[in-house]
C-alpha positions in Angstrom: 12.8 -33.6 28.0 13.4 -30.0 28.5 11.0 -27.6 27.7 11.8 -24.0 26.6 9.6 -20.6 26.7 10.7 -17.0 25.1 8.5 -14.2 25.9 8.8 -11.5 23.6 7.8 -8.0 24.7 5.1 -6.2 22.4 8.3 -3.6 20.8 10.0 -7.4 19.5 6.8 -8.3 18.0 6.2 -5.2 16.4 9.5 -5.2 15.0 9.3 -8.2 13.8 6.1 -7.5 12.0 7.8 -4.5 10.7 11.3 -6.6 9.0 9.0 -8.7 7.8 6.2 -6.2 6.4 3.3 -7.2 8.3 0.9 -4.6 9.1 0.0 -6.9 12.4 1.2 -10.2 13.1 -2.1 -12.2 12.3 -2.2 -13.0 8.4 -4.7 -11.4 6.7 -6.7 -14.5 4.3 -8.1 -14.2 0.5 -11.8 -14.0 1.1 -14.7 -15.0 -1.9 -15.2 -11.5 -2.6 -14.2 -10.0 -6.3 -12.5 -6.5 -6.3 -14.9 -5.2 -9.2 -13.9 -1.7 -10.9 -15.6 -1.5 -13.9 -14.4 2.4 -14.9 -10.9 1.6 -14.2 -8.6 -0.5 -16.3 -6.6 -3.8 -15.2 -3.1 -3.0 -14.4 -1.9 -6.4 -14.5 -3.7 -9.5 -12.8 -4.0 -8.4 -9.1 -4.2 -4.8 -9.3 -6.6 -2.0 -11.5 -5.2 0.9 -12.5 -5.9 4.3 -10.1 -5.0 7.8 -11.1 -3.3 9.4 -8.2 -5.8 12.0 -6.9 -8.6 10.1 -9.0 -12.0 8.4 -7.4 -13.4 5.8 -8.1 -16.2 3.5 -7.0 -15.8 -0.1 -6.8 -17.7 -3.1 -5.7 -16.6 -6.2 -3.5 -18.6 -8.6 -5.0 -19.7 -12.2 -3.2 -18.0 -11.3 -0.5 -20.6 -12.9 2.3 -21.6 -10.2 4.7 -24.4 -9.1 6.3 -26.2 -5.9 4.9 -25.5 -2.4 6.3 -22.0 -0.3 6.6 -18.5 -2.5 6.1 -15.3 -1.2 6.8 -13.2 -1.6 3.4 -9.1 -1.0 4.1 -6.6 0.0 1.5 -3.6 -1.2 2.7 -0.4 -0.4 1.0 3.2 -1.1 2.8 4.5 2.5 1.7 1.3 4.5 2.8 -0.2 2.7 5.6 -3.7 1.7 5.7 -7.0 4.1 5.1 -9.6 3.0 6.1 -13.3 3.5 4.4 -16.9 2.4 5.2 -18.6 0.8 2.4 -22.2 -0.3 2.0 -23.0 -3.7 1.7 -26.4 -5.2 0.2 -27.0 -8.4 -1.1 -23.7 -9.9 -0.6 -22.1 -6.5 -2.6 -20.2 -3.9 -0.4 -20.1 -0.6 -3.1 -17.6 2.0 -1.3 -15.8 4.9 -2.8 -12.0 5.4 -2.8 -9.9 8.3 -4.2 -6.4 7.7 -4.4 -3.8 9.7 -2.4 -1.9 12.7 -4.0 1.2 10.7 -2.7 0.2 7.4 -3.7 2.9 4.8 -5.4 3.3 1.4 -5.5 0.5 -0.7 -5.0 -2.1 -1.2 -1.8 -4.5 -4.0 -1.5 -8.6 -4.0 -0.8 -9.9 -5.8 2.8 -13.1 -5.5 4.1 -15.0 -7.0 7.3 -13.7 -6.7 10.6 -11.4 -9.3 10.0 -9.4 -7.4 7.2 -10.3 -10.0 4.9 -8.5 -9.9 1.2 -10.8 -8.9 -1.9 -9.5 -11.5 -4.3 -9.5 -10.8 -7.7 -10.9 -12.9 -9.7 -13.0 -10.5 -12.1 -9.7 -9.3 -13.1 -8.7 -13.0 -14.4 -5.7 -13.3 -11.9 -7.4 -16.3 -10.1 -8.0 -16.6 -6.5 -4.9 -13.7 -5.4 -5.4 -10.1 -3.2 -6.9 -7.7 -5.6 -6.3 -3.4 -5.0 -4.7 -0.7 -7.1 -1.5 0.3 -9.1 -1.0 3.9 -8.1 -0.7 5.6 -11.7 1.2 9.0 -13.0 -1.5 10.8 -15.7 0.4 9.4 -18.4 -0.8 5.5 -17.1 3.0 4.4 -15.3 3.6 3.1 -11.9 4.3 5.6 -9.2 7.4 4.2 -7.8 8.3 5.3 -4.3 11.7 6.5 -3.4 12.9 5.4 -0.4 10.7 6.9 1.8 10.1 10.0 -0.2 8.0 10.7 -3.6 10.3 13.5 -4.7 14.4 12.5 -5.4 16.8 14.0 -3.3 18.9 16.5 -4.8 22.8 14.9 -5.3 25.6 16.6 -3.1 27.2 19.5 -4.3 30.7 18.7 -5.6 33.1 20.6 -3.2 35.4 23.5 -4.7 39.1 22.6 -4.8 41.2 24.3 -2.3 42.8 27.6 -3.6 46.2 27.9 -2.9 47.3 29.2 0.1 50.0 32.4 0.1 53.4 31.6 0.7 54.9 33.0 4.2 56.8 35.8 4.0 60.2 36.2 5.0 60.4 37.5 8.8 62.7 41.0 8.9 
């Protein structure tokens, strides 16, 4: 039996990771805690409505670690991830997030070291990652547009030629 090994430099991985839309190549797993945003409303069953530009101040709740400072991560595939400390006490971890003046699409919550997924079962969507829908003030999704927020202007239609002059005659 023959036995075969590919190595893969770190630049294959990461693109990998990148085709595929992984932030890193380890998978990230749905933890026990609850995304819990009281003040915002539910977007649809994983994700609460934000406000672009709008804070608000959520709660992890359940989510099993120890008490003192947590990093929380807001990970979103268009805007990368930001990364906040939250307070945990008694199992909560409160932290305070205000959402990008660029912000569209969606980003998920993760806390611990870990990155592990807020799951979002105070939002009645079962045991799935939990985060925000990026919202315009009149309550629709920000959509991103290929790489950009703004649309890019259409091409100019080009003039038709003008006629050229005829030659004339040579004496």
């Amino acid at each position: 039996m023959k036995r075969f090994a590919l190595f893969l430099g770190a630049g294959a991985i990461a693109a990998a990771a990148t085709v595929v839309g992984l932030g890193s190549i380890a998978q990230a797993t749905t933890g026990t805690g609850a995304l819990d945003c009281p003040t915002l409303s539910v977007f649809n069953p994983t994700h609460y409505g934000l406000e672009v530009g709008a804070t608000a101040t959520c709660t992890i709740d359940n989510s099993g670690v120890a008490d003192g400072p947590v990093d929380v991560f807001i990970k979103s595939s268009d805007l990368g991830t930001t990364t906040l400390t939250g307070t945990a006490s008694g199992g909560t971890i409160t932290f305070t997030y205000t959402a990008p003046a660029n912000g569209c699409n969606t980003g998920i919550v993760a806390y611990g070291a870990a990155g592990t997924l807020a799951n979002n079962s105070v939002i009645s969507g079962g045991n799935s990652a939990a985060g925000f829908a990026y919202l315009s003030p009149s309550g629709t999704l920000v959509t991103c547009l290929s790489g950009s927020l703004s649309p890019s202007p259409s091409p100019s239609p080009s003039p038709s030629p003008s006629p050229s002059p005829s030659p004339s005659p040579s004496p």
